[in-house]
C-alpha positions as CSV (number, residue, x, y, z in Angstrom):
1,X,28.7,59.1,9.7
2,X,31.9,59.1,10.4
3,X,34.1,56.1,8.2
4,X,36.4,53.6,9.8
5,X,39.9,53.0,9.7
6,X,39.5,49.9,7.7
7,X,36.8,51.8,5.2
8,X,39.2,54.8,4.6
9,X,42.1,52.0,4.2
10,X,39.9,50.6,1.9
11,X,39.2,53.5,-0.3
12,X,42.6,55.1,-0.6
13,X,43.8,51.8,-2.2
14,X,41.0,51.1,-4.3
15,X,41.5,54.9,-5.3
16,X,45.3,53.7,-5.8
17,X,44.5,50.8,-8.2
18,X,42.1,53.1,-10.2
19,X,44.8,55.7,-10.8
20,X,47.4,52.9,-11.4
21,X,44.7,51.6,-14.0
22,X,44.1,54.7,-15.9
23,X,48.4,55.7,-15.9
24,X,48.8,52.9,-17.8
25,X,45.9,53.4,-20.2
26,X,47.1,56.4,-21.2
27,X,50.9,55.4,-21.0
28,X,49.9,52.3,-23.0
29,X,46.8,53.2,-25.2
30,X,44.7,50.4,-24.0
31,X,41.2,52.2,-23.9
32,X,39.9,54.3,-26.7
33,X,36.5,55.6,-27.2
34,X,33.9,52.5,-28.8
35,X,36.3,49.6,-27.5
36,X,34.0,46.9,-26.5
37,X,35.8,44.7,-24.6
38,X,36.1,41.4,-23.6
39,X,37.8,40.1,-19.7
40,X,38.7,37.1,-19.5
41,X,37.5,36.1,-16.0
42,X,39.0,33.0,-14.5
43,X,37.4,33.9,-11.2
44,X,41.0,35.0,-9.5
45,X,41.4,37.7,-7.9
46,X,42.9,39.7,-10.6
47,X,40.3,38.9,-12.9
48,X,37.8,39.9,-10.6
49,X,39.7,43.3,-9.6
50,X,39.5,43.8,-14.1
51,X,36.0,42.9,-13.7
52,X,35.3,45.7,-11.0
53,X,37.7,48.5,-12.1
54,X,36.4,48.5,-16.1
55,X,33.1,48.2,-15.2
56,X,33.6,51.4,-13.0
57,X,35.1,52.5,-16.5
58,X,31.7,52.3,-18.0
59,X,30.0,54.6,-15.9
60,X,33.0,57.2,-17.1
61,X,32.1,58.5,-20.5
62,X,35.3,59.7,-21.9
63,X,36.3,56.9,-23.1
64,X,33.3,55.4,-23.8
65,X,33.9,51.2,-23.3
66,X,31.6,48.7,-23.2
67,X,32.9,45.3,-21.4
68,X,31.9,41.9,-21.1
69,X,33.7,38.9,-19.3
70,X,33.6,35.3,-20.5
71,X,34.4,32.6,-17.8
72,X,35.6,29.7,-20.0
73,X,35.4,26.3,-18.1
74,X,38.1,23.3,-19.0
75,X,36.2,20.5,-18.5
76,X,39.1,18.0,-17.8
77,X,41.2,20.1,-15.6
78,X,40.3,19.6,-11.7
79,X,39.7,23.4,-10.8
80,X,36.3,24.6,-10.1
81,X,34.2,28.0,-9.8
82,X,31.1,29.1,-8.5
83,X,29.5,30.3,-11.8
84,X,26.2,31.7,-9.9
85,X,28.6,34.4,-7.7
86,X,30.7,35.3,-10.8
87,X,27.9,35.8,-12.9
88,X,26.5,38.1,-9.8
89,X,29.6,39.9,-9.3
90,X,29.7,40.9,-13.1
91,X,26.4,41.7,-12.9
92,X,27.0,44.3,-9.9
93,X,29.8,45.8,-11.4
94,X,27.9,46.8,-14.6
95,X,29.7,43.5,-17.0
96,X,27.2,41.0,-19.0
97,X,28.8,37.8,-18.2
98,X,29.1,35.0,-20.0
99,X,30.0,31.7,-19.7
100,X,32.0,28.7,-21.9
101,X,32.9,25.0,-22.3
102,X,36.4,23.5,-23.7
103,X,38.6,20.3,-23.3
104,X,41.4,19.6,-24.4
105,X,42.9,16.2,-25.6
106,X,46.0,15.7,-23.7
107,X,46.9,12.5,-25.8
108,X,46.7,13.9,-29.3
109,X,50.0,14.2,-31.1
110,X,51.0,17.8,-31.2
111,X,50.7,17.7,-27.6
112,X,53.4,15.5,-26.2
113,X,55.6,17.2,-23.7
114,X,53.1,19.6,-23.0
115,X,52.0,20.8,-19.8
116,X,49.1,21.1,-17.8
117,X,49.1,24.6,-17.7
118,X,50.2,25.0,-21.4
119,X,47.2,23.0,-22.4
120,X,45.4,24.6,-20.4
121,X,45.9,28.3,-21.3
122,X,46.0,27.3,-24.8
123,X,42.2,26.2,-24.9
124,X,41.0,28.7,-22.9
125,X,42.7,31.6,-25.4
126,X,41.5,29.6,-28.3
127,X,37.9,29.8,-26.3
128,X,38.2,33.4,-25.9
129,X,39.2,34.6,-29.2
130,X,36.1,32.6,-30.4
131,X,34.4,34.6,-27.9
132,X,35.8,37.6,-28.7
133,X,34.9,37.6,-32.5
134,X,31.1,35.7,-31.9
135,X,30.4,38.7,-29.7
136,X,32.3,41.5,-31.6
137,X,34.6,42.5,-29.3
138,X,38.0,44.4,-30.3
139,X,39.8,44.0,-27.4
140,X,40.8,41.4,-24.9
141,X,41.7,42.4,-21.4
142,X,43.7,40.2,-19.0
143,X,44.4,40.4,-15.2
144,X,47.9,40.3,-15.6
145,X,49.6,42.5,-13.4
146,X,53.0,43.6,-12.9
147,X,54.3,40.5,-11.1
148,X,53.3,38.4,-13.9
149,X,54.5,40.2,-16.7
150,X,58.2,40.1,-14.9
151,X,57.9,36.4,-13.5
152,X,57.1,35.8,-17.4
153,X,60.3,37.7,-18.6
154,X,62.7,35.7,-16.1
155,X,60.5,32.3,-17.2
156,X,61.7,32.9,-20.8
157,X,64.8,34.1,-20.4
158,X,65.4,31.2,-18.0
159,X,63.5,28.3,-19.9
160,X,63.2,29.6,-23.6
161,X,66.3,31.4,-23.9
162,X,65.1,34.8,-25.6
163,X,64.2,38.2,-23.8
164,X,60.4,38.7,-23.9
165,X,57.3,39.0,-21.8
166,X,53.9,39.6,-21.8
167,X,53.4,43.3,-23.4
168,X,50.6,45.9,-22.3
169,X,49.2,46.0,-25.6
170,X,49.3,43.6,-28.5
171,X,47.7,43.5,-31.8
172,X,47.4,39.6,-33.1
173,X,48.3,38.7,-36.0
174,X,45.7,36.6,-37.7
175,X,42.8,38.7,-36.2
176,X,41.6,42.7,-35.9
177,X,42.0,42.0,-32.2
178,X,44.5,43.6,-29.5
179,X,45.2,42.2,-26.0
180,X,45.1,44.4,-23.6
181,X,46.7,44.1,-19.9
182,X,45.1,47.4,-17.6
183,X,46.9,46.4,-14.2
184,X,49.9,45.9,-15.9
185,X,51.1,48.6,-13.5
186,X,49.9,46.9,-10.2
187,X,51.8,44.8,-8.0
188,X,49.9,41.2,-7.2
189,X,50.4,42.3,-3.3
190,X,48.1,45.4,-3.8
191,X,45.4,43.5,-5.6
192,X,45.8,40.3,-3.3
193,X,45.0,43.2,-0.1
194,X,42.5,44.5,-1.9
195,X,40.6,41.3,-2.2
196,X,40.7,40.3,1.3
197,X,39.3,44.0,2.4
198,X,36.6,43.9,0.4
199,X,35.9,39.9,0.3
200,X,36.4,38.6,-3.0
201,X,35.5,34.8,-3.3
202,X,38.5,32.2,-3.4
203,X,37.5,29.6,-6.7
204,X,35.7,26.9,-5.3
205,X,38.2,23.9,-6.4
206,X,42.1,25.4,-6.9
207,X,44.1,23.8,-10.0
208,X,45.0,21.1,-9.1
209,X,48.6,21.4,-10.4
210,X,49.2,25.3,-9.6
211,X,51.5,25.0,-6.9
212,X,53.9,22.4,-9.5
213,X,54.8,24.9,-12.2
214,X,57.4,27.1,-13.8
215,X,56.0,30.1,-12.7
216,X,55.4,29.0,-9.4
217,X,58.9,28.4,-9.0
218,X,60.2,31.6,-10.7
219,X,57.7,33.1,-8.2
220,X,60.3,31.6,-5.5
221,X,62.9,33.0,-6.8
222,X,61.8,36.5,-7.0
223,X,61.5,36.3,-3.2
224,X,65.0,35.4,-3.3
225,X,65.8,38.5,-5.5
226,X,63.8,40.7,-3.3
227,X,66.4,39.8,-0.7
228,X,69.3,41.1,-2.7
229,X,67.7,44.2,-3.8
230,X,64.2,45.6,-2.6
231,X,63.3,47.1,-5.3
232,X,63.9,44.4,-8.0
233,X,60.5,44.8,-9.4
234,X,61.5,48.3,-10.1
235,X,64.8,47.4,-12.2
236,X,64.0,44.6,-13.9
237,X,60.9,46.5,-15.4
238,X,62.9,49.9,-16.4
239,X,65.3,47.6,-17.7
240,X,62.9,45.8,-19.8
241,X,63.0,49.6,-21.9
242,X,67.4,49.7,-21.2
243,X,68.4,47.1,-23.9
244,X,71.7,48.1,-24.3
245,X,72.8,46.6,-27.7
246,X,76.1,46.7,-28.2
247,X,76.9,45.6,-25.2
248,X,74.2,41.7,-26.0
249,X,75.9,38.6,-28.3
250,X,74.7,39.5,-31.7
């Protein structure tokens, strides 16, 4: 039977993200043979692109990965998402899933001028690395793709005053455990199409407070850049390995 337009459209950009996946496992060393791995899933559409294209991973035996994604729920933050559908979609893509609970105390003391969405992704990591070392995983994995890891590079540079973003790889500190970001490579437009051709689910209830945020601003802006130069994704991330040091205040 002969495919459609819209099924070979389909195909040669899920065939695109793949390829874009693997380049930067090998560019990056994110996958080796025996990782077992742990997504987090928020239920986005970049977690749930992670969720499909390492579980794909799985059926590849070279390297051999095993993956599992843990949705981690913040009880006191208004967002909401259909744990029955994740927990399918996981299951159809070849991932165990599994599910957590955290809060957060917004009043305690360490946490005055905090933010929503600091608090927020700060319980939810702390969540996850429990995760990660209950079920004896090695790796993280994130959906982070390229968009993200530049927004976060103007955010500090803009905010926090240093040069630094969200890297492909990291190995923590405190624990034997690396954070991983596979779609580093992948624009947010390409994964945002992808979801809407092949029907990914929107979260039930959105954050409440994710349209009133740093990055959501600095997301703005890069529309802004993109009017001055085109290709401003492409600059700021080869200039991200241009660091020209004699020529920076020392």
């Amino acid at each position: 039977m002969e495919k459609s337009p819209e099924q070979i459209a389909r195909e040669k950009l899920h065939h695109s993200l793949q390829r874009k996946m693997r380049q930067a496992s090998m560019q990056y060393g994110l996958l080796q043979d025996g990782d077992r791995i742990l997504i987090g899933l928020s239920g986005g559409k970049d977690s749930l692109a992670l969720v499909e294209l390492l579980g794909e991973q799985t059926q590849i035996y070279v390297p051999h990965i095993e993956v599992l994604a843990v949705h981690v729920s913040v009880e006191n933050i208004g967002y909401q998402s259909d744990l029955d559908y994740l927990e399918q979609f996981c299951t159809q893509h070849h991932v165990r899933f599994v599910h957590r609970v955290t809060h957060y105390e917004e009043q305690a003391p360490s946490h005055q001028n905090k933010t929503h969405c600091f608090l927020c992704a700060h319980y939810r990591r702390k969540a996850l690395l429990a995760a990660a070392k209950e079920l004896n995983c090695n790796k993280i994995a994130f959906g982070h793709h390229r968009d993200d890891i530049l927004q976060t590079l103007l955010m500090n540079m803009i905010y926090d005053g240093n040069i630094s973003t969200m890297p492909p790889r990291l190995q923590l500190d405190k624990m034997p455990i690396q954070i991983i970001r596979p779609l580093c490579l992948i624009d947010e437009k390409d994964l945002a199409q992808y979801a809407q051709m092949v029907g990914y689910r929107q979260q039930v209830k959105q954050c409440p407070f994710e349209h009133d945020s740093s990055r959501t601003r600095v997301c703005d802006l890069f529309k802004e850049l993109e009017q001055l130069n085109p290709n401003v994704r492409d600059s700021l991330w080869a200039a991200m390995n241009n660091i020209k040091n004699q020529y920076l205040i020392n």
